[in-house]
N, C-alpha and C positions, 0 to 999 in steps of 0.2 A: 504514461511514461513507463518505458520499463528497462532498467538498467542492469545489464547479464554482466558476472564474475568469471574470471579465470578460471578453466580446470582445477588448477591446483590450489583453491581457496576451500577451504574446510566448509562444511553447509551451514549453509547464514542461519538456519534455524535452532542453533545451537542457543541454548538461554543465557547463557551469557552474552552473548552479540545480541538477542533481540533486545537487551537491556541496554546493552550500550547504546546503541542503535537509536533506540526510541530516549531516551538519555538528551542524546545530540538534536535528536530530531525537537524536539519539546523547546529547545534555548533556538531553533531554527525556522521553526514552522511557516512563521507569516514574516515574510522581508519586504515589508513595505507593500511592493507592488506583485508582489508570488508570494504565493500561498499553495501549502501542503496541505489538502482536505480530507484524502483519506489514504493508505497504504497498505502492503501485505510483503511478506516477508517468505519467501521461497529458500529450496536446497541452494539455487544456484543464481538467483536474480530475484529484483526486488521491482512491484510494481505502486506505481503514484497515481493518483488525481490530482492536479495539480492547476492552479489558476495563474494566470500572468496578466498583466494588461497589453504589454508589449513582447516582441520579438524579442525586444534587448531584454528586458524586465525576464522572461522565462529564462535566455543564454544564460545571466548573470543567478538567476535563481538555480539551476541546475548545474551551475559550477558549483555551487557553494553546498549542494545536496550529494554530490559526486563527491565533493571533496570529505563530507563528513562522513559517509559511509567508507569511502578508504580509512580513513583516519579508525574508525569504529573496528572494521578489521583485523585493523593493524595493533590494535591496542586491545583486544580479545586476543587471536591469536599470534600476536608476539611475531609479526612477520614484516617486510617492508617492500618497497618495490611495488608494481602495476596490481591495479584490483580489477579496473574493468577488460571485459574480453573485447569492446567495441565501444562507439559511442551509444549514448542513449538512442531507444527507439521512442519517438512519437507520435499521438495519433490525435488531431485535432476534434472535439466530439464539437456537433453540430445542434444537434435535436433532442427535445426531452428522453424519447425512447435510447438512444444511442448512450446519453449519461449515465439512465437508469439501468442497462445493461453493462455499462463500463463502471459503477459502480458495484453491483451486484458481481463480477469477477475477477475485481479486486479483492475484496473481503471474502469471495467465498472461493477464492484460489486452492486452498488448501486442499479442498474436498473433492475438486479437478484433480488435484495431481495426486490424491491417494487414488480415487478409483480408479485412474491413469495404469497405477502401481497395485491395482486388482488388492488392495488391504482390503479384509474383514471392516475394520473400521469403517469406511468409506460411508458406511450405512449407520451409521452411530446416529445416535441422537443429536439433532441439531445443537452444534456449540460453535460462537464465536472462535476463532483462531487467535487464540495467544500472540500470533506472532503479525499481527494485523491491527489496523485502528479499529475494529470492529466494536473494544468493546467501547469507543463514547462516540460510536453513531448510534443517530436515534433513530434512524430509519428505520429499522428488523419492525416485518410484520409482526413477530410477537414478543411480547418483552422481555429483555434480556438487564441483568442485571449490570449498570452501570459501574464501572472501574471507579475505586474511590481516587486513585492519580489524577492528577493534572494530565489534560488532554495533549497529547503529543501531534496532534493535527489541529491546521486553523478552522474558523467558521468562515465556509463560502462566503464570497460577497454576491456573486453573479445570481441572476436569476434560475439559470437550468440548475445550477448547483446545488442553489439554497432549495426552492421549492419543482422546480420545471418538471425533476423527473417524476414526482410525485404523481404526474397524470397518469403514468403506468402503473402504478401499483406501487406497495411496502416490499420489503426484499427480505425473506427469508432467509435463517439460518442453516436450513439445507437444504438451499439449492447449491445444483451443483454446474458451476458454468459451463457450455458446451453439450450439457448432457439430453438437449431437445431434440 
């Protein structure tokens, strides 16, 4: 999933919004039948893995994920009225390799859109993104030290989720998605 903001929305990467953010997300996570597994937190949009059982089960879960990031916002920067630019975009994954790449640029989004934005950084030593569930995935081929918070993402239930994509490989901290 990935849910684009307004022009005139301040950049979500500000720490106080990724705090609210992950805040709301955590009392949110797993509703029953959807489930948020993992995220990442952009200038200007925000991207999900996200489980549903159903069509309705996903609508009703992605109202209430839409809803809380307006909210998150609005209560960061003190503003009211429309957050998103559009509806959410979706993309049904299929195959173990397709997860394990739709997981791997989620979490490693950041390091896309720096070297996008040609930073020095971009080449940094592989670190988890602050602004990502990165750090209570356990996946990263090499070990990353565990966030002592409560996980603000669910545990898969489904099979590609839990283990599927593990046929392809662990997922580095820097890689950089697109960059093949």
């Amino acid at each position: 999933m990935t849910l684009r903001v307004r022009r005139q929305i301040p950049s979500l990467r500000n720490a106080r919004f990724v705090r609210e953010f992950v805040r709301s997300l955590r009392q949110a996570c797993e509703r029953g039948r959807f489930r948020v597994a993992h995220f990442s937190i952009q200038h200007d949009h925000v991207h999900a893995v996200v489980e549903a059982e159903t069509a309705h089960d996903l609508a009703n879960g992605m109202k209430s994920l839409v809803a809380r990031l307006a909210r998150a916002v609005h209560r960061t920067f003190g503003r009211s009225g429309p957050v998103l630019a559009d509806r959410y975009h979706r993309h049904v994954l299929r195959t173990p390799r397709e997860v394990r790449n739709a997981i791997a640029y989620v979490l490693c989004n950041a390091r896309k859109h720096a070297r996008r934005a040609c930073r020095p950084r971009a080449a940094s030593p592989a670190r988890v993104d602050p602004a990502s569930s990165g750090r209570w995935f356990t996946g990263w081929r090499h070990r990353q030290a565990r966030a002592p918070d409560p996980p603000a993402v669910a545990p898969p239930r489904t099979w590609l989720l839990r283990v599927g994509w593990l046929r392809h490989g662990r997922i580095s901290a820097a890689e950089v998605p697109g960059a093949g």
